[in-house]
ZAMARGU-4260 file (C-alpha; in steps of 0.2 Angstrom, whole numbers, plus 5000, padded with zeros to 4 digits):
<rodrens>
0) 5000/5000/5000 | 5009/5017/4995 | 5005/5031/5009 | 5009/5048/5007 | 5006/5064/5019
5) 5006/5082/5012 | 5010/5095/5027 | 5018/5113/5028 | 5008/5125/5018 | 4991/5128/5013
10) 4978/5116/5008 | 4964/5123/5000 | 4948/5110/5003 | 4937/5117/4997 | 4926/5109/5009
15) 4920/5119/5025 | 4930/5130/5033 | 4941/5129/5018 | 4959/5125/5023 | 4967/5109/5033
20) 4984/5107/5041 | 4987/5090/5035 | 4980/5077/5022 | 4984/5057/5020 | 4981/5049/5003
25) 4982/5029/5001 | 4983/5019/4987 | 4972/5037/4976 | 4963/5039/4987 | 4961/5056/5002
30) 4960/5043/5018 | 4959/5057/5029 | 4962/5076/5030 | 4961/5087/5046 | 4975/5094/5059
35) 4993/5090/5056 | 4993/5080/5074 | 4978/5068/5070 | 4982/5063/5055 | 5001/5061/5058
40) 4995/5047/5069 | 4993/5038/5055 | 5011/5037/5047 | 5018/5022/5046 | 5038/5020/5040
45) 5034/5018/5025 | 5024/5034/5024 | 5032/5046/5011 | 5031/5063/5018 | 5028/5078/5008
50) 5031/5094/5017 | 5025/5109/5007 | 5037/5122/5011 | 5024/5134/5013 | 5016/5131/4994
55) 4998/5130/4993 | 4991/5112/4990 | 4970/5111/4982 | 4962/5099/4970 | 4966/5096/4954
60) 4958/5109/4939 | 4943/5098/4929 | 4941/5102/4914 | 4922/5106/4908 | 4925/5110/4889
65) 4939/5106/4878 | 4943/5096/4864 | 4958/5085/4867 | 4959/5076/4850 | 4956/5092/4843
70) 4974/5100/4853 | 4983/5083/4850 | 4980/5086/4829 | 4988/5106/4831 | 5004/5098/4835
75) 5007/5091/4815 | 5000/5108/4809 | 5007/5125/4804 | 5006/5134/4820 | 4998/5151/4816
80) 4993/5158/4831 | 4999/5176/4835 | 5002/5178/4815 | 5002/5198/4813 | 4998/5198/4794
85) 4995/5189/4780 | 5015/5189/4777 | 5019/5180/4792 | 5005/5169/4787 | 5012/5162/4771
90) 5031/5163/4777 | 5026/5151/4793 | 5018/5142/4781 | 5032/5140/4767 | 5043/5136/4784
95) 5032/5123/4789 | 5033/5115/4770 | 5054/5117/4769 | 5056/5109/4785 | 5043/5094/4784
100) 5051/5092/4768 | 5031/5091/4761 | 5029/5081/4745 | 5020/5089/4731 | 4999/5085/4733
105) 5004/5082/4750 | 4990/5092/4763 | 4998/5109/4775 | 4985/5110/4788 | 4987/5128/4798
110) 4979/5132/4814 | 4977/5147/4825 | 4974/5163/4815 | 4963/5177/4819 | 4958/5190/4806
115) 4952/5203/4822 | 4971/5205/4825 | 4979/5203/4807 | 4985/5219/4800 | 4973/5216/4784
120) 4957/5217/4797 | 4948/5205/4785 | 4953/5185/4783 | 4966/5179/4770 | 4961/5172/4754
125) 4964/5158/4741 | 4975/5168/4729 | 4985/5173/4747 | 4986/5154/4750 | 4991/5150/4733
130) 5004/5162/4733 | 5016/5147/4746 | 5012/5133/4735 | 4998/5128/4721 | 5000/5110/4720
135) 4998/5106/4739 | 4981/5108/4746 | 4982/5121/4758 | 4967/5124/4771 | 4971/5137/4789
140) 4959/5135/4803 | 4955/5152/4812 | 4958/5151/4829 | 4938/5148/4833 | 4939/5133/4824
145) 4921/5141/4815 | 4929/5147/4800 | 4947/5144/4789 | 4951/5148/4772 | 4955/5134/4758
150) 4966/5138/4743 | 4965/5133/4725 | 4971/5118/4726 | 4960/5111/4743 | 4945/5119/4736
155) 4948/5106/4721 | 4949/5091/4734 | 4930/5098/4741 | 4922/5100/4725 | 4918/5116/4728
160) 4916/5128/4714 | 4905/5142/4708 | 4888/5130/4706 | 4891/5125/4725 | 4877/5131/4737
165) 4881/5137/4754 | 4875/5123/4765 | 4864/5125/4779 | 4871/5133/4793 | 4886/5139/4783
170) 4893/5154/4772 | 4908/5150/4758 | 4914/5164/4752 | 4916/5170/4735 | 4922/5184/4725
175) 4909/5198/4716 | 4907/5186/4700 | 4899/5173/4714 | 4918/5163/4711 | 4923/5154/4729
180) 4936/5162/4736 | 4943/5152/4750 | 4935/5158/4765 | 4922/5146/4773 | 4909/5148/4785
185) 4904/5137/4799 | 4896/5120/4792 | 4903/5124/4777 | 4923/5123/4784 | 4918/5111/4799
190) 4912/5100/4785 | 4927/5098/4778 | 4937/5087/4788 | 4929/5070/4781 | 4942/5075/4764
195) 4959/5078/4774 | 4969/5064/4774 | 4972/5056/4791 | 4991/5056/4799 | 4995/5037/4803
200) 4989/5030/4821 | 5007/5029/4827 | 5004/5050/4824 | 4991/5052/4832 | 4994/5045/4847
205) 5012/5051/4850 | 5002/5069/4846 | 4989/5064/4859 | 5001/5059/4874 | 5009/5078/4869
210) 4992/5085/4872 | 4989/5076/4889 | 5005/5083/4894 | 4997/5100/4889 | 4985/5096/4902
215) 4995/5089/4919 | 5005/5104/4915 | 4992/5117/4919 | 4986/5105/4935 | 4972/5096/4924
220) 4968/5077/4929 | 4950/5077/4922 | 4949/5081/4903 | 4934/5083/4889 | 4931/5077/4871
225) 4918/5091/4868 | 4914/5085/4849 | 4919/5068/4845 | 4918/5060/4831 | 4923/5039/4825
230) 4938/5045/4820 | 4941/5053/4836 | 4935/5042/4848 | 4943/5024/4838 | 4960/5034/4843
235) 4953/5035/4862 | 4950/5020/4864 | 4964/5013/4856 | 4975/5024/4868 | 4965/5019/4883
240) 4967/4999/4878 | 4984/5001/4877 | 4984/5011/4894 | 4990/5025/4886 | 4977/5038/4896
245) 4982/5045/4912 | 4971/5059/4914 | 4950/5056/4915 | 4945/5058/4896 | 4926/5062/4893
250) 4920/5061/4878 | 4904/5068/4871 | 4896/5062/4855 | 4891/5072/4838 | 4873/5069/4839
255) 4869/5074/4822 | 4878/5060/4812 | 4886/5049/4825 | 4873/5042/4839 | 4876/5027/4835
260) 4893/5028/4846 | 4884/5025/4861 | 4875/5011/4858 | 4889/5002/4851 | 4901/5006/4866
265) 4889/5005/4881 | 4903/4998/4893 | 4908/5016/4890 | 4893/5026/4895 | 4895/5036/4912
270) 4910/5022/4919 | 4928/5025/4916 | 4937/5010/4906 | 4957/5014/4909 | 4950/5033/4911
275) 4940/5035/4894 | 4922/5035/4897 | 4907/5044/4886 | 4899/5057/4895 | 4884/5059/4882
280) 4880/5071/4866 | 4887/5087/4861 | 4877/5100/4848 | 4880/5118/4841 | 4868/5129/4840
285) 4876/5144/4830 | 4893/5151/4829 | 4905/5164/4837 | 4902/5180/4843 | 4922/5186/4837
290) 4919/5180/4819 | 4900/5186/4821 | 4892/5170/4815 | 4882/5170/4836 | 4865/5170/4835
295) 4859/5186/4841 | 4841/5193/4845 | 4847/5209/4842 | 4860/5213/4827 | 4878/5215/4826
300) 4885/5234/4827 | 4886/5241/4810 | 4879/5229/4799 | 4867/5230/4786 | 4848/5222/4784
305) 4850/5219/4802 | 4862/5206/4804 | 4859/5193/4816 | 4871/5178/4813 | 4863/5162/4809
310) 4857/5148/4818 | 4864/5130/4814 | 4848/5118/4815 | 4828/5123/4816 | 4819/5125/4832
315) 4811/5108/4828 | 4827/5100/4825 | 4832/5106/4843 | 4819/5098/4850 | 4822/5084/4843
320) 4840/5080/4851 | 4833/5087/4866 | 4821/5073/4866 | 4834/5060/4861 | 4845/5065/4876
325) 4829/5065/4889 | 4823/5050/4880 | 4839/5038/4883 | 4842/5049/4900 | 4859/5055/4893
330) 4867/5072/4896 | 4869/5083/4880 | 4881/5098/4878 | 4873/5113/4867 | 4885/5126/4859
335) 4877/5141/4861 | 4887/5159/4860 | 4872/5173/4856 | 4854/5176/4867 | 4847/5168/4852
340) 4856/5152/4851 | 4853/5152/4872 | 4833/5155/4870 | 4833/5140/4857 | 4841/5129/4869
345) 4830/5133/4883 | 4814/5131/4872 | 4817/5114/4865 | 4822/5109/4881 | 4809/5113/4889
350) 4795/5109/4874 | 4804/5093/4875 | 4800/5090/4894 | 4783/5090/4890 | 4785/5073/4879
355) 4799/5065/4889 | 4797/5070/4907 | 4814/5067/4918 | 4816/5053/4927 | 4833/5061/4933
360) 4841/5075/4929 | 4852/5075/4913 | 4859/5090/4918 | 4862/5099/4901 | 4876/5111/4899
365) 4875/5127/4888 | 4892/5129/4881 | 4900/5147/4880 | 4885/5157/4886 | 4892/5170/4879
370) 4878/5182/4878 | 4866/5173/4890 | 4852/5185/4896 | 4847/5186/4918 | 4830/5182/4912
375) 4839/5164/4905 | 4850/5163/4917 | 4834/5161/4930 | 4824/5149/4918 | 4839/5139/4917
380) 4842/5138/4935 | 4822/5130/4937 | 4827/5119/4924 | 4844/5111/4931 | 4856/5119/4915
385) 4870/5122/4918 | 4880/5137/4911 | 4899/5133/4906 | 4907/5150/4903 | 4920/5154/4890
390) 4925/5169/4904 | 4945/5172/4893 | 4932/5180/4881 | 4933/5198/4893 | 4953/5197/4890
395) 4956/5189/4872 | 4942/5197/4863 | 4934/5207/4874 | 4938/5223/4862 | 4932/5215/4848
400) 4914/5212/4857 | 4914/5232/4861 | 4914/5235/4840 | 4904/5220/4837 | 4890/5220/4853
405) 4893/5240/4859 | 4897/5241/4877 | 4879/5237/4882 | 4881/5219/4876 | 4899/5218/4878
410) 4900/5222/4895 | 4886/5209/4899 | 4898/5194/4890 | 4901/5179/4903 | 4890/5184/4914
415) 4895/5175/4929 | 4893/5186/4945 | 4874/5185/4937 | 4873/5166/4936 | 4877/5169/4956
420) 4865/5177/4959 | 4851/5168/4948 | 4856/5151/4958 | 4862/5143/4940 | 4875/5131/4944
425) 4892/5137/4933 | 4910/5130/4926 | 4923/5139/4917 | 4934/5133/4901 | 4945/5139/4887
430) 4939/5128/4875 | 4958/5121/4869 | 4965/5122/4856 | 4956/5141/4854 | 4966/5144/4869
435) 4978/5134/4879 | 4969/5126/4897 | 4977/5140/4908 | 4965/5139/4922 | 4974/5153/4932
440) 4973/5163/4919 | 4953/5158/4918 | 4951/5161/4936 | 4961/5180/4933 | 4950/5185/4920
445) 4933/5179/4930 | 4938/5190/4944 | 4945/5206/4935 | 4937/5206/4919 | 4948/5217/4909
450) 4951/5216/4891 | 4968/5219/4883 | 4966/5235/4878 | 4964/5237/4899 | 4945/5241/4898
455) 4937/5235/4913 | 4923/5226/4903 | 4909/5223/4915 | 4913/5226/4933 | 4895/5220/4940
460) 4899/5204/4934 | 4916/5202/4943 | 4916/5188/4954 | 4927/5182/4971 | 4943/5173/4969
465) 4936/5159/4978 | 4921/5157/4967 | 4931/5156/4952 | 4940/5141/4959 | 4923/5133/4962
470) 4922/5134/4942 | 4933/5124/4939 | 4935/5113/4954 | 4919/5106/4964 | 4907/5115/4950
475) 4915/5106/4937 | 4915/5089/4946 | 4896/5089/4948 | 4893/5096/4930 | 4902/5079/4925
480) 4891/5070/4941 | 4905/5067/4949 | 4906/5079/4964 | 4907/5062/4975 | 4923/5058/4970
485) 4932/5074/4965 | 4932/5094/4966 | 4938/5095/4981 | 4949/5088/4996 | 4939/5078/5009
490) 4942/5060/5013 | 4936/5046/5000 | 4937/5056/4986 | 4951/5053/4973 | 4968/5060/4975
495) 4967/5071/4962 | 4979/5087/4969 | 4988/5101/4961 | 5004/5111/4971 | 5003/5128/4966
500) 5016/5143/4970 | 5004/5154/4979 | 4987/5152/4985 | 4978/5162/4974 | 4965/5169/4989
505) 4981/5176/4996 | 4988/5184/4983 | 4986/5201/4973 | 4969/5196/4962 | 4981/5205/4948
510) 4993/5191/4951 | 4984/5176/4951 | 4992/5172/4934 | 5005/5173/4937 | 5004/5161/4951
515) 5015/5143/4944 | 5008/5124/4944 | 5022/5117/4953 | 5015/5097/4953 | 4999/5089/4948
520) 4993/5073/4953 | 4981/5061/4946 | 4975/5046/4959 | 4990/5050/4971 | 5005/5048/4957
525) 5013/5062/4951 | 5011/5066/4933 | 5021/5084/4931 | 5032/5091/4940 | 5040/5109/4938
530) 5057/5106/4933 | 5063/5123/4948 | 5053/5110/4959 | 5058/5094/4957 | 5062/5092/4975
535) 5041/5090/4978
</rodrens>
């Protein structure tokens, strides 16, 4: 039996009264937690002691929305993010292509541009693309993962030409003779990945276990699939077979086109096998508010015909999968940015409650909630949803809603301190790869709220240090039904723990991002370790 007792700094519980001197974890599991004296008793000499120096111990970050698979393919793509024009664009791309020594007709994936901070203002283009290379297919992502641009060449391999309609629930882009011109919107991009050549298993996995790293580095033990499809979950479960997981994967199912995942891999549903286990569905409901393409009940700033964005599936549709998910008793997770998008979640579900009553709570998620209204927030609360804030929004594009939204809306973006006061249960995420699964950083921008241009945007929706942490800690945990077994410290729950240079309810709120995850630990083994701290 391995024994191992954490002592000498602060432990954060998160239980009542919030701190304890001393905690022993067995075999993974938190067997007692309390003064230093009592559970000292318990040392045997084969007890590892773990004296904290004064660092601050708390549970492990859980992750409520990412895309793991998603993170894992970036690594064997052009990275793009940061790009300042459409120079450093192709140059980055004609680097990539020299180094990787590409073949001709070979595909150059890209990932990671944003046309809001490109000195163009506007997204690149085919001819821009075909400028690197004509005979490879070239298609870039945006950093959303909404939208991407496709040159000559890759526009070839999808068949899309002047006859082709927009498809619903997508834009392609095309020049003032109608002629595609390598921008694609939404479905339209999103439904493009069926035609890029997979990388070989051996790949994939070697750029999955580089994205779990990702993870245990920022103090992550408990990880989401938030779209997958069979490509993406034959990989899971290859890797969890071969005991390649370390961290909790969940993985939630396409609806619309793969529900027949479930069914054929129950022994998955809602139980861990070697840490991969299917959580439920996952839908989108409209786009992103940054790219415009959320589904707004008022219009965008400076548009014309009064430009709303665009919903992805009917209301009937909606009610539809609602029904599925109540039906089988499965939780669904809805993408929803704009008011609109949120409104449409909330009616199906609850026109779908009237056919399927509960029988348990599925406890559905919306996604983003970008733009959720107070009115929403309180109809969501009565209905058991849970709101899973994309809060980096106030930093990373929290200028670019001021021009999109004006301040009114803008300032109303992740409205969490709202969600407080409503009652409606809430997490936090970055939604990786838009952004990397800096939790501290997630917990900095929920409390200050402030964009980088250093406006303060939305100050009544600032929240305390401490309830940010709940977002991604014990909130988290019971958005995944598992708030018995992890979230916080307290004997019988799972030893997942994170060391942490500071305790963030000491410190300057301006510095909690500064703060450093020294160690993370997933069921009492240590998985990362700070290289200035390998003593821990």
């Amino acid at each position: 039996m391995k024994s191992t007792i954490y002592y000498g700094g602060d432990i954060l519980t998160l239980e009542e009264g919030n701190y304890a001197q001393a905690i022993l974890v067995e075999d993974g599991i938190i067997k007692q937690v309390g003064d230093a004296s009592t559970v000292f008793i318990s040392k045997t000499p084969q007890t590892e002691m773990v004296d904290l120096k004064g660092k601050t111990l708390m549970p492990a970050f859980i992750d409520s929305h990412s895309h793991i698979t998603a993170l894992g393919n970036t690594f064997g793509m052009v990275d793009l993010s940061g790009a300042s024009c459409f120079d450093e664009i192709t140059d980055r791309i004609g680097e990539y292509k020299k180094q990787n020594h590409t073949s001709p007709k070979e595909w150059i994936c890209g990932f990671g541009y944003d046309n809001n901070f490109l000195k163009e203002k506007r997204h690149p283009d085919k001819e821009m693309l075909d400028k690197v290379c004509k005979d490879n297919p070239i298609i870039i992502s945006h950093v959303s993962g909404h939208m991407g641009v496709a040159n000559s060449s890759a526009l070839e391999k999808f068949d899309i030409t002047k006859q082709t309609k927009d498809p619903k629930g997508g834009v392609i882009g095309r020049d003032d003779g109608g002629i595609p011109n390598g921008y694609l919107e939404e479905t339209a991009f999103t439904s493009m990945t069926p035609f890029i050549p997979q990388r070989t298993l051996k790949q994939l996995t070697n750029q999955m276990k580089t994205a779990q790293k990702v993870y245990f580095q920022n103090g992550i033990t408990t990880v989401q699939d938030g779209f997958t499809k069979k490509a993406e979950w034959e990989l899971m479960m290859t890797m969890a077979k071969d005991q390649q997981l370390k961290a909790d994967v969940i993985s939630y199912i396409q609806l619309d086109g793969n529900h027949d995942l479930i069914e054929q891999y129950r022994q998955y549903q809602d139980v861990y096998n070697n840490h991969l286990k299917i959580g439920g569905y996952k839908i989108f409901l409209d786009g992103s508010p940054q790219g415009r393409t959320a589904y707004l009940s008022e219009p965008y700033e400076n548009t014309q015909d009064n430009y709303c964005g665009y919903p992805v599936y009917s209301d009937e549709q909606v009610e539809d999968f609602m029904r599925i998910a109540l039906k089988e008793g499965r939780q669904i997770l809805v993408h929803c940015n704009g008011d609109a998008a949120a409104q449409q979640m909330i009616d199906a579900y609850q026109n779908a409650l009237k056919h399927c009553p509960q029988h348990k709570s599925i406890r559905p998620v919306m996604i983003h909630a970008q733009l959720v209204r107070p009115d929403q927030l309180s109809v969501m609360k009565r209905l058991g949803m849970i709101a899973s804030f994309f809060v980096d929004h106030t930093y990373y594009w929290g200028d670019i809603h001021i021009k999109n939204l004006g301040r009114g809306r803008a300032f109303q973006i992740s409205p969490v301190a709202s969600a407080l006061k409503a009652g409606t249960k809430y997490t936090f995420h970055q939604d990786t790869p838009v952004i990397q699964p800096n939790m501290l950083q997630t917990i900095w921008c929920a409390v200050n709220r402030v964009t980088k241009e250093g406006i303060v945007i939305g100050e009544q929706e600032k929240i305390s240090p401490l309830d940010a942490i709940k977002g991604v800690t014990i909130n988290a945990a019971y958005q995944y039904f598992e708030e018995d077994k992890k979230g916080s410290v307290r004997a019988g729950k799972q030893a997942d723990l994170i060391i942490l240079s500071e305790n963030p309810l000491k410190v300057d709120p301006w510095k909690i991002k500064d703060i450093q995850v020294l160690a993370t630990i997933k069921d009492g083994e240590t998985v990362y370790c700070a290289e200035d701290n390998g003593n821990i």
